[in-house]
C-alpha positions as CSV (number, residue, x, y, z in Angstrom):
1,X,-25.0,-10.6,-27.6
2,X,-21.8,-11.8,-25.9
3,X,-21.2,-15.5,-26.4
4,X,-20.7,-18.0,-23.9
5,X,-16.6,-18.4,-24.8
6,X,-16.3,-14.2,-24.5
7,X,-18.1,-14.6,-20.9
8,X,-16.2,-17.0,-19.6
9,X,-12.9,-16.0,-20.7
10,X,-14.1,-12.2,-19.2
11,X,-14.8,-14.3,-15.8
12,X,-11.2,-16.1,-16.1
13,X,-9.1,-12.6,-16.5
14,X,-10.9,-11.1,-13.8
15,X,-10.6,-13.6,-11.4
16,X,-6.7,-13.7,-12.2
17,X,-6.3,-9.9,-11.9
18,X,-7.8,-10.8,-8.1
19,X,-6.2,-13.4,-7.4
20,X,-2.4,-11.5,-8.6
21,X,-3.0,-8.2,-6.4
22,X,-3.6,-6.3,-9.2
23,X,-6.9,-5.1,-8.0
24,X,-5.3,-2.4,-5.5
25,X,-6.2,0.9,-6.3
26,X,-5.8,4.1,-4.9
27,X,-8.9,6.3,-4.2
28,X,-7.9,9.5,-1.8
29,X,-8.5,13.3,-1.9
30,X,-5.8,15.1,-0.2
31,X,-4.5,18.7,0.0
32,X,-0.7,19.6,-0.6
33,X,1.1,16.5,-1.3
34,X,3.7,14.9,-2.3
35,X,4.7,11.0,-3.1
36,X,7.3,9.6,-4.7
37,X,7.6,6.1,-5.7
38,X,10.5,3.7,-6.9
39,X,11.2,0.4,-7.5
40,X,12.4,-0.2,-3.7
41,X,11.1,2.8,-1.8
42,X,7.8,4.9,-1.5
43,X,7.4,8.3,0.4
44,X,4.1,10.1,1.3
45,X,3.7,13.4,2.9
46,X,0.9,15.7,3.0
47,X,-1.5,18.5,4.6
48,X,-4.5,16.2,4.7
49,X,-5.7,13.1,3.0
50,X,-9.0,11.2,3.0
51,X,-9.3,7.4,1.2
52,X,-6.4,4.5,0.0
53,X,-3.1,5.2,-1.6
54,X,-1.1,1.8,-2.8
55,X,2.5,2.3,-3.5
56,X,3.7,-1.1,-5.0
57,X,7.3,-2.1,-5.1
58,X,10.0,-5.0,-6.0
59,X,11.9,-7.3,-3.3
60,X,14.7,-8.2,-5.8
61,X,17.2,-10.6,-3.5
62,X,16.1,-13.9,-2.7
63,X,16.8,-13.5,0.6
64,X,13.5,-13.1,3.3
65,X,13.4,-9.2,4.2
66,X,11.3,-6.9,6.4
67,X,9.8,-3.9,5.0
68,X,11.7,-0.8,6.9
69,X,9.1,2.0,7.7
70,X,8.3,6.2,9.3
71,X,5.1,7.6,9.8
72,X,4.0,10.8,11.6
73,X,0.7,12.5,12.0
74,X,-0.8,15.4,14.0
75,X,-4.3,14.3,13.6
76,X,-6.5,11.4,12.9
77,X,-5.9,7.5,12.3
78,X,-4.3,5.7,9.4
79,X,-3.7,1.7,8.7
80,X,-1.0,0.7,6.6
81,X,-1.1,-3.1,4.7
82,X,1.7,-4.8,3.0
83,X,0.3,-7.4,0.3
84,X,2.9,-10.2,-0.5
85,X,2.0,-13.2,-2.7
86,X,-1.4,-11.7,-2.5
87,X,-2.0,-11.6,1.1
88,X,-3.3,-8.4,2.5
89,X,-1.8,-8.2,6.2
90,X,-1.6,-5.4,8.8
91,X,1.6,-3.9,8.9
92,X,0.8,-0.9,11.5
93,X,-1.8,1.7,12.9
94,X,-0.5,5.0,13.4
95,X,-2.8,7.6,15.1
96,X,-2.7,11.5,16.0
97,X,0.1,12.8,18.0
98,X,2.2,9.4,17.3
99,X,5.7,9.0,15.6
100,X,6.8,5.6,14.9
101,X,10.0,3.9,13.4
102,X,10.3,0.4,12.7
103,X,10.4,-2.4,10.8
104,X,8.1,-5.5,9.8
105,X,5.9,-7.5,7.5
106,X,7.3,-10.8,5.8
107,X,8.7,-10.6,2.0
108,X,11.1,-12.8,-0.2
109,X,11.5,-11.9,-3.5
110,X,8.6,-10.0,-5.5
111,X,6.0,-7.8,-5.5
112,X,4.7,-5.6,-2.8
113,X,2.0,-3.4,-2.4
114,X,1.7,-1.0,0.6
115,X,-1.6,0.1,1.5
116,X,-2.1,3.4,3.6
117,X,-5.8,3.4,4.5
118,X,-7.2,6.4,6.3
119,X,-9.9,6.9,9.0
120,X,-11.7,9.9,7.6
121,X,-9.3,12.8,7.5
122,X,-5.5,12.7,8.4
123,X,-3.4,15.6,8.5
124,X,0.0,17.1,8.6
125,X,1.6,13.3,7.9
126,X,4.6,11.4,6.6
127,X,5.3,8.0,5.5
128,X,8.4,6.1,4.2
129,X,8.8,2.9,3.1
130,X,11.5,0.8,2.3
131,X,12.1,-2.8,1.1
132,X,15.5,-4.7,0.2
């Protein structure tokens, strides 16, 4: 039997993981892809793919920054977040048949986690991502 110190310090590590934006994971099933990741840029392209992928990268000036981004796809519907300081905000919706180019979001120096969240099944899309 756990004791009542064990429980509570199990209660207090989860609830900082939470609280840091550690608790991003990415869940998908996709078909021919490829994604690339570094400490300033992500890239995504693919056939199809169904679910979350998080790409997390490093705002290393001071200075406040937008996140640069692409993103294509032939069909379906996908929602990309940015989390900063562990604030999960909409960064842009992109949908069948659309290309976009822009920037956006809000970061200073840090961590940030891009979230590409799909409406069922995308396919025949690209992402990039850039920060800095």
């Amino acid at each position: 039997m756990r004791s009542a110190a064990t429980k509570t310090i199990s209660c207090l590590a989860a609830i900082i993981l939470l609280l840091s934006g550690c608790g991003y994971r990415s869940h998908y099933r996709t078909v021919a892809c490829v994604r690339t990741n570094t400490a300033q840029s992500a890239a995504l392209s693919f056939y199809e793919l169904e679910g979350v992928m998080v790409f997390k990268m490093k705002q290393k000036t001071q200075s406040e920054g937008e996140i640069r981004y692409s993103a294509q796809l032939e069909t379906g519907t996908a929602t990309v977040y940015y989390d900063y300081m562990g604030v999960k905000t909409e960064l842009f919706t992109v949908c069948g048949g659309e290309t976009l180019d822009d920037h956006g979001g809000y970061i200073e120096k840090g961590t940030v986690y891009i979230i590409v969240e799909t409406d069922g099944v995308c396919e025949n899309g690209a992402f990039r991502f850039e920060v800095g």
